[in-house]
N, C-alpha and C positions, 0 to 999 in steps of 0.2 A: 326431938329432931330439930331441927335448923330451918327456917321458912323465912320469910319477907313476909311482914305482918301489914296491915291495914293501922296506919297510926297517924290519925287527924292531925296532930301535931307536928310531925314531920315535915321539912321544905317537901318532901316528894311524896308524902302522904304515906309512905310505907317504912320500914324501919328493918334490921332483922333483929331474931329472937327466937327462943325456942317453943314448940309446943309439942305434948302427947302424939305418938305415931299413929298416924290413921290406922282403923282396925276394919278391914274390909269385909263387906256383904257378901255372903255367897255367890251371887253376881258379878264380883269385883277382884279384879285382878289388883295386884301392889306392885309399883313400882318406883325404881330406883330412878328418879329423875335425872338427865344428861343436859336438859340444853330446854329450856324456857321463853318466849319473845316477852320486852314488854312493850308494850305500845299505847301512845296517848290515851285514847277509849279506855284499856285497862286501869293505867293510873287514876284515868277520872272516877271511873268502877270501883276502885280501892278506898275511896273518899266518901263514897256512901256505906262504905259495910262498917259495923261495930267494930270496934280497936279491939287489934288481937286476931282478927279474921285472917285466913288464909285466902289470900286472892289469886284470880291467877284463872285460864281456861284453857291454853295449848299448853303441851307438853310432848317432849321426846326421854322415852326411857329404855328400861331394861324389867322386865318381868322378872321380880323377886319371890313373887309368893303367886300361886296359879289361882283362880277362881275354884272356890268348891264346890259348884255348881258343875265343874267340867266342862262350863261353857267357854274358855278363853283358852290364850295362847298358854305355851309351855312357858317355866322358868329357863332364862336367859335369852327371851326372843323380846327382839327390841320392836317399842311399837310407837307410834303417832298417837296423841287422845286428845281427844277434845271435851269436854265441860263445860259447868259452870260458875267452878270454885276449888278451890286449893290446888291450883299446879305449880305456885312459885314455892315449893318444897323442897328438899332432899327426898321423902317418899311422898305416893299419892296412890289414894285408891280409886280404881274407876272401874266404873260398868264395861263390861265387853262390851257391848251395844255402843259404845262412845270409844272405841279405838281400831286401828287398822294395824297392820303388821308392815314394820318397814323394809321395804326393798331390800337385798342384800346387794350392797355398794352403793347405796343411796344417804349421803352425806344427812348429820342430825338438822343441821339448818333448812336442808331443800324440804327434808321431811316435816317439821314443824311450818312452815309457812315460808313463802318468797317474800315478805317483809322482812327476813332474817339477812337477808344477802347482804349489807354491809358489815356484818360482823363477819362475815366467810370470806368476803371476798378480798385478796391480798390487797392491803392497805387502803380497804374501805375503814371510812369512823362514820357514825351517824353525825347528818349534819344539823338535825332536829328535833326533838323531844317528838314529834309526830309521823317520824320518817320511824323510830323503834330502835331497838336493838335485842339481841340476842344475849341470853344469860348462861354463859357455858360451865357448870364443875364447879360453880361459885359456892353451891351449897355442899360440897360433899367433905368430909372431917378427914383431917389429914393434910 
């Protein structure tokens, strides 16, 4: 699958590239990533992990695959999750325990965090590598 890697080398410390699809914990629900923030702290974050890492801790998706545990949301309910690592994905797996269920009519940016608002908002741009920005559909094939 398609991710933004941890790569030392890079101006922006990350790169894209592919790696193996996360393979979820009974625990862990999968999902199809929508809509990612990155923000300074993350890039700096990115720069200590080994090349290759999936970095990344907020995320807005779509439940692909359910927890087998029966602990989580159904497939096709879209959720908030929060972590430690791999959300700048195409999929991610996460613990129920680290996700919420999103409002229905509640927009992927408000959902992922209010540092998002200049990528939603009509004819915002970030004006700062520390102000963030929002990563929409950037990973999905097609």
């Amino acid at each position: 699958m398609q991710a933004l890697l941890a790569s030392p080398h890079a101006s922006a410390g990350v790169t894209f590239g592919d790696v193996p699809d996360p393979r979820p914990k009974p625990d862990q629900v999968l999902i199809e990533v929508e809509l990612f923030p990155i923000v300074a702290r993350a890039l700096d974050h990115a720069a200590t992990l080994p090349a290759g890492s999936v970095p990344g801790s907020d995320a807005v998706g779509t439940v692909v695959h359910p927890a087998a545990d029966g602990s989580g949301p159904a497939v096709g309910t879209r959720v908030a999750t929060l972590g430690t690592s791999a959300a700048w994905a195409r999929l991610r797996a996460v613990p129920t325990d680290e996700l919420a269920v999103v409002p229905e009519g509640s927009t992927s940016s408000r959902a992922v965090g209010s540092h998002c608002w200049m990528a939603s908002a009509p004819g915002g741009t970030p004006s700062s590598r520390s102000r963030g920005v929002c990563v929409a559909r950037t990973l999905r094939a097609g």
